[in-house]
C-alpha positions in Angstrom: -1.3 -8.6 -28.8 0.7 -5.6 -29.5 -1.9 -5.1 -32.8 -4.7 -5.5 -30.8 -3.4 -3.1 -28.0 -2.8 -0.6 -30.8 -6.3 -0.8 -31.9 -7.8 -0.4 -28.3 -5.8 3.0 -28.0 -6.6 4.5 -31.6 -10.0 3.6 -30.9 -10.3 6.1 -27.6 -8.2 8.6 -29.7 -10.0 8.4 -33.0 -10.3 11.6 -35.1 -9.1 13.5 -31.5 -5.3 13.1 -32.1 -2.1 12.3 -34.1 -0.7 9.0 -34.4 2.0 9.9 -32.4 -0.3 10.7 -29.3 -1.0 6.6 -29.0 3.3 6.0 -29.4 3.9 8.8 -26.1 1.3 6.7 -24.1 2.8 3.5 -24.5 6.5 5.1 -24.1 4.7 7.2 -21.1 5.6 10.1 -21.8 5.9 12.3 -18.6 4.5 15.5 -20.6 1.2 17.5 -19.5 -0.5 16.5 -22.9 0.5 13.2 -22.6 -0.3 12.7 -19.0 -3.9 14.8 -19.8 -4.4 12.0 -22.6 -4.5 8.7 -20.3 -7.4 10.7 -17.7 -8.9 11.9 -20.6 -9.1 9.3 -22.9 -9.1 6.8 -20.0 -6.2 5.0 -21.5 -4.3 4.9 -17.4 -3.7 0.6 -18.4 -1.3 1.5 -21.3 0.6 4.0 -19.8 4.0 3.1 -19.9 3.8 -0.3 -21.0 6.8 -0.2 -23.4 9.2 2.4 -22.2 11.8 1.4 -25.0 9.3 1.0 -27.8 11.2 1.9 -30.8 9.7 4.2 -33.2 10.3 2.6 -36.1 8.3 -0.6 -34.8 5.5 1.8 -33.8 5.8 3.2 -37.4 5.4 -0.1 -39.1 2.5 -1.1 -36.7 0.7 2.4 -38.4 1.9 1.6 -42.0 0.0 -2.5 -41.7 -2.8 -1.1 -40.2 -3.2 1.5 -43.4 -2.3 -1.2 -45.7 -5.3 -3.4 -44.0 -7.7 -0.2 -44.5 -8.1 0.1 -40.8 -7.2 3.6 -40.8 -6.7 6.7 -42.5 -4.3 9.4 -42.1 -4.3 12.8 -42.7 -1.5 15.1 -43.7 -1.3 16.7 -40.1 -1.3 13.4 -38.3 -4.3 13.1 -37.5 -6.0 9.6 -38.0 -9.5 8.2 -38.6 -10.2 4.6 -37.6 -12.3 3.0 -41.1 -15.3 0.6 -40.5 -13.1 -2.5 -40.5 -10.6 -0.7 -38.0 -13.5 -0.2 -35.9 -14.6 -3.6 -36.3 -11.3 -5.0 -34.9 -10.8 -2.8 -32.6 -14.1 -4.3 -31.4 -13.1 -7.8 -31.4 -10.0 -7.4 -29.0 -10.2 -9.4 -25.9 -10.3 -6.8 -22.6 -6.4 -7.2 -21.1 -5.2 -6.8 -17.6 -2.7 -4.3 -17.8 -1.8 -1.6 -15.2 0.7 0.5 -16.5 -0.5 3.6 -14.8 0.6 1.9 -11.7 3.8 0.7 -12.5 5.5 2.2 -15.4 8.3 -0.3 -15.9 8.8 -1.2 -12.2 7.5 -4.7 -13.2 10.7 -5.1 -14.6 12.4 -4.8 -10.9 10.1 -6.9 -9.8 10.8 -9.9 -11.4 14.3 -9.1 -11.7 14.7 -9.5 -8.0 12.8 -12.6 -7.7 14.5 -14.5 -10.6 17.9 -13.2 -8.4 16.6 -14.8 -5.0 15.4 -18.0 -7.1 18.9 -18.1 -8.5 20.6 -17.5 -5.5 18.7 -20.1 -3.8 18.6 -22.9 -5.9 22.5 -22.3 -6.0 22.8 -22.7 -2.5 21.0 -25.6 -2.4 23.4 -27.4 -4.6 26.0 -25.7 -1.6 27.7 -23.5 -4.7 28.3 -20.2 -2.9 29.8 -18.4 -6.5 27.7 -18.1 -9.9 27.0 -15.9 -12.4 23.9 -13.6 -11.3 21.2 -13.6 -13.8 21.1 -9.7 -13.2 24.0 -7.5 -14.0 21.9 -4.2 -11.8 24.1 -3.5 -8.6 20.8 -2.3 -7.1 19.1 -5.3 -7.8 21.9 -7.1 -6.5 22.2 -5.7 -3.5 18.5 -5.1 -2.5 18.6 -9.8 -3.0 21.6 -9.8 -0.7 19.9 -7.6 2.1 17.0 -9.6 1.4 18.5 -13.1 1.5 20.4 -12.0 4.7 16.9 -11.2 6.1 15.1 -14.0 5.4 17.9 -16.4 7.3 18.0 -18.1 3.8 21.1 -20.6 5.0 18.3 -22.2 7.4 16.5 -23.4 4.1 13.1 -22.4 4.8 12.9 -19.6 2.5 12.7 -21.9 -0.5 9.7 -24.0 0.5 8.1 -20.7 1.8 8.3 -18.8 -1.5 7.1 -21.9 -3.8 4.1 -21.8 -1.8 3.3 -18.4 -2.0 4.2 -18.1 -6.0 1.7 -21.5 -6.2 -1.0 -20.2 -4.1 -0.8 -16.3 -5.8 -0.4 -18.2 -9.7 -3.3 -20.2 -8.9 -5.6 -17.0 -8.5 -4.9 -15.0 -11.4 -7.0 -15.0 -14.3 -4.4 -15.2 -17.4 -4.3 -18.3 -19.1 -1.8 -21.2 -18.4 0.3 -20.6 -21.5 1.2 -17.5 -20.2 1.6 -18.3 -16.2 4.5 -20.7 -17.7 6.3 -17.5 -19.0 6.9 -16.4 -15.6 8.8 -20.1 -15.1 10.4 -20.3 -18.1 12.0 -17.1 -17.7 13.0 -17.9 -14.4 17.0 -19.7 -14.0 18.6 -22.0 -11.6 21.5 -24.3 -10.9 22.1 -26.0 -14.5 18.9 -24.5 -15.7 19.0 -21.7 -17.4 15.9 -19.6 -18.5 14.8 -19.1 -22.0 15.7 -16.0 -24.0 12.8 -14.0 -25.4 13.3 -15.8 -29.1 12.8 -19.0 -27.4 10.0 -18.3 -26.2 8.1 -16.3 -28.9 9.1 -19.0 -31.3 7.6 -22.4 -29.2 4.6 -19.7 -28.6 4.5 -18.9 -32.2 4.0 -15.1 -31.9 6.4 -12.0 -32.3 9.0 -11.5 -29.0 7.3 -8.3 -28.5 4.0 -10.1 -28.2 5.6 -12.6 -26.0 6.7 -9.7 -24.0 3.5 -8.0 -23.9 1.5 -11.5 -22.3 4.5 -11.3 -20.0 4.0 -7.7 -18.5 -0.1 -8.3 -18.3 1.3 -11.5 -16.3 3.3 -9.2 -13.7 0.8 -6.7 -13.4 -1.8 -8.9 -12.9 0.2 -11.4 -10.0 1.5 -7.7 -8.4 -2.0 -6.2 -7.9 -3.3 -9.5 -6.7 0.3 -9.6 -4.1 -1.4 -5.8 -2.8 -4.7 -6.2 -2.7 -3.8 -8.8 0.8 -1.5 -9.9 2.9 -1.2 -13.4 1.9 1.9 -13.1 0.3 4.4 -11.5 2.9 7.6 -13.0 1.0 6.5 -11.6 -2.3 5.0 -8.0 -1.0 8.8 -7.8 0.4 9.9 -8.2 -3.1 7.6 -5.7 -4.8 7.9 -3.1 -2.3 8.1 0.3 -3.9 7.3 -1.2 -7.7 4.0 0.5 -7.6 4.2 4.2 -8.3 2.5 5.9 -5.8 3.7 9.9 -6.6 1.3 9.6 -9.7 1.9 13.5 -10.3 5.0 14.9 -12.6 7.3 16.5 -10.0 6.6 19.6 -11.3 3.1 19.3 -11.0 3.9 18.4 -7.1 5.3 21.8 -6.7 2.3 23.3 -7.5 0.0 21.4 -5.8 1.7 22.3 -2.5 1.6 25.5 -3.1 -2.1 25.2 -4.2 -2.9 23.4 -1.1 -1.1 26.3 1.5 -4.1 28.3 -0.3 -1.9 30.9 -3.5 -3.7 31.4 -6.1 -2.8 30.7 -9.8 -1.0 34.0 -10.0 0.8 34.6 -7.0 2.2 30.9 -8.3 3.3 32.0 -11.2 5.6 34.5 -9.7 6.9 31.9 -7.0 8.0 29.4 -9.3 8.5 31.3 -12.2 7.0 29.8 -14.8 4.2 30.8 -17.5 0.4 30.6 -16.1 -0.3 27.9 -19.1 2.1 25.6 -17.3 0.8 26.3 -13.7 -2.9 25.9 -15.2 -1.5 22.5 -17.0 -0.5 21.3 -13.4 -4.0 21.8 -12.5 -5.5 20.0 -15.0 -3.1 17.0 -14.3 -4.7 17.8 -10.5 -8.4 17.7 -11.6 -7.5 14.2 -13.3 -5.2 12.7 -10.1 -6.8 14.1 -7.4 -10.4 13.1 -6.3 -10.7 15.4 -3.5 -9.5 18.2 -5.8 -12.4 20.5 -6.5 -13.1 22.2 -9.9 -15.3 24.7 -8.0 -13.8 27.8 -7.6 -12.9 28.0 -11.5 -16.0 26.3 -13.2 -19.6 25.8 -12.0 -21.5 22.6 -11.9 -23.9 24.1 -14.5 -21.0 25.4 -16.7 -19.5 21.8 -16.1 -22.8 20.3 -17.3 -22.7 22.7 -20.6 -19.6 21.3 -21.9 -20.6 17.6 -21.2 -23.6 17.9 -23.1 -21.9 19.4 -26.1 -19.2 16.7 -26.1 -22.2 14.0 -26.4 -23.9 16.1 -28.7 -20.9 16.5 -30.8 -19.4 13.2 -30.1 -15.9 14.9 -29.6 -13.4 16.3 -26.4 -11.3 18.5 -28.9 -11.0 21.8 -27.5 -11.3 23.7 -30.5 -14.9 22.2 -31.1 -16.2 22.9 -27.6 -14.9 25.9 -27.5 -17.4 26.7 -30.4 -20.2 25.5 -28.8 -19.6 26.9 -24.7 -17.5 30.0 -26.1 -18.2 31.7 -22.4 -15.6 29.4 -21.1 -12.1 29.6 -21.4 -9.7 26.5 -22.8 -8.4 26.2 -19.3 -12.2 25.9 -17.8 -12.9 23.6 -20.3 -9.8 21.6 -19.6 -10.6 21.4 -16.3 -14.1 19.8 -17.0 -12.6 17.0 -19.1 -9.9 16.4 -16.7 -12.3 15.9 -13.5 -14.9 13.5 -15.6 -18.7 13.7 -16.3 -20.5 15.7 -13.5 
């Protein structure tokens, strides 16, 4: 999976970036490029999928995938994806990822539930002391609040969540081998969960594409648990996973300002910064924001210009454009790209 994954993003960035562009993405990188990248590469399901992603496996992902003739590099960085690339980049199955939306967070998610599972099967057996399955003091203590909530010692709370996880499992549209991750992962009284090498071995695949199946799994089950409200017991448990502040908190700064009506320049002299950073928070605006309006800096024809040249030219490089609709400036045509096809 994590081949295929690959693939899918060097496709959208082929002959537009470095190598290392695709590695910040899955790391989700917090930096203006970066963040520019996913809107305009439309690469938002990746973002932040492996926040811990060594380089050195990245690295050796890149070195196989030169070795198989799928790509070609260039002494800048820069890559070209070869026929075959292309051709299996073509063959990978569409996944279900949303890292845009959660960044990680999926992580707390499950960790809670696997605690309150724990914790209940525990007390079932009447044990009141055991070993918690997660060593986070916040996690911890979020499961004890919650526990103390749900009146757990009256021994509803177990029937309740098994019929929510069976009803929300039962929608999703991931395959059985990899609903049963979720389970096996999960640890009880005398039962305790398989590790990650377990797992990737019975499923004969790396652990990191083990992992991989396991985060699509999460996002897929937490999207489906906020889309309705048919899962109060597990909405409690996901509450604030989903990133909902989807600007850098820089960017935020700005945008308040922008919105009490300063200009560009008078916000460069209230926060002190360079006008290429306050016009990269605008372009990370134009890409967030739909109600944020290009308008007063580009015109709908001018707008129109550079997306013809970028089909003409089959490229969003700035440096090309710029070539072609040399009346507007990098930042106008930054803009453009960042706000999508007129």
């Amino acid at each position: 999976m994590f081949y295929q994954i690959l693939l899918q993003i060097f496709q959208k960035l082929n002959n537009e970036r470095t190598v290392s562009a695709a590695y910040h993405i899955l790391r989700g990188k917090r930096s203006g490029q970066t963040i520019q990248d996913v809107g305009l590469f439309q690469l938002h399901n990746y973002f932040g999928l492996l926040p811990k992603l060594p380089r050195a496996t990245f690295d050796e992902a890149v070195s196989t995938f030169l070795q198989y003739s799928w790509l070609i590099m260039q002494e800048s960085g820069h890559y070209s994806m070869k026929k075959l690339g292309l051709q299996r980049a073509a063959q990978t199955p569409t996944f279900l990822f949303d890292g845009w939306h959660y960044r990680g967070n999926e992580h707390v998610f499950f960790a809670r539930l696997s605690l309150v599972v724990q914790s209940l099967s525990y007390q079932k057996e009447g044990i009141r002391s055991f070993s918690p399955i997660s060593k986070d003091t916040q996690v911890q203590s979020w499961v004890r609040a919650f526990l103390q909530d749900q009146l757990y010692q009256s021994g509803h709370l177990q029937q309740q969540l098994l019929d929510e996880c069976l009803r929300v499992f039962a929608t999703l549209a991931v395959s059985e081998s990899n609903k049963q991750l979720a389970l096996y992962r999960l640890s009880g009284y005398s039962l305790p969960g398989w590790t990650w090498q377990q797992l990737s071995s019975e499923r004969k695949e790396t652990v990191l594409d083990s992992q991989l199946a396991f985060i699509e799994l999460l996002h897929t089950l937490l999207n489906e648990v906020h889309a309705t409200n048919n899962y109060p017991l597990l909405g409690k448990i996901a509450e604030e996973v989903r990133v909902k502040a989807l600007l850098t908190d820089s960017t935020q700064q700005t945008a308040y300002l922008y919105e009490q009506g300063y200009s560009i320049e008078q916000i460069v002299q209230i926060r002190k910064l360079k006008q290429s950073t306050i016009e990269d928070h605008l372009v990370e605006i134009a890409m967030n924001e739909p109600n944020f309006s290009i308008g007063p800096y580009v015109s709908y024809e001018e707008a129109e210009k550079v997306w013809q040249a970028s089909k003409q030219y089959q490229t969003k490089k700035l440096k090309a454009l710029h070539e072609v609709v040399n009346d507007l400036s990098y930042f106008q045509l930054r803009l453009v790209l960042a706000k999508g096809e007129v």
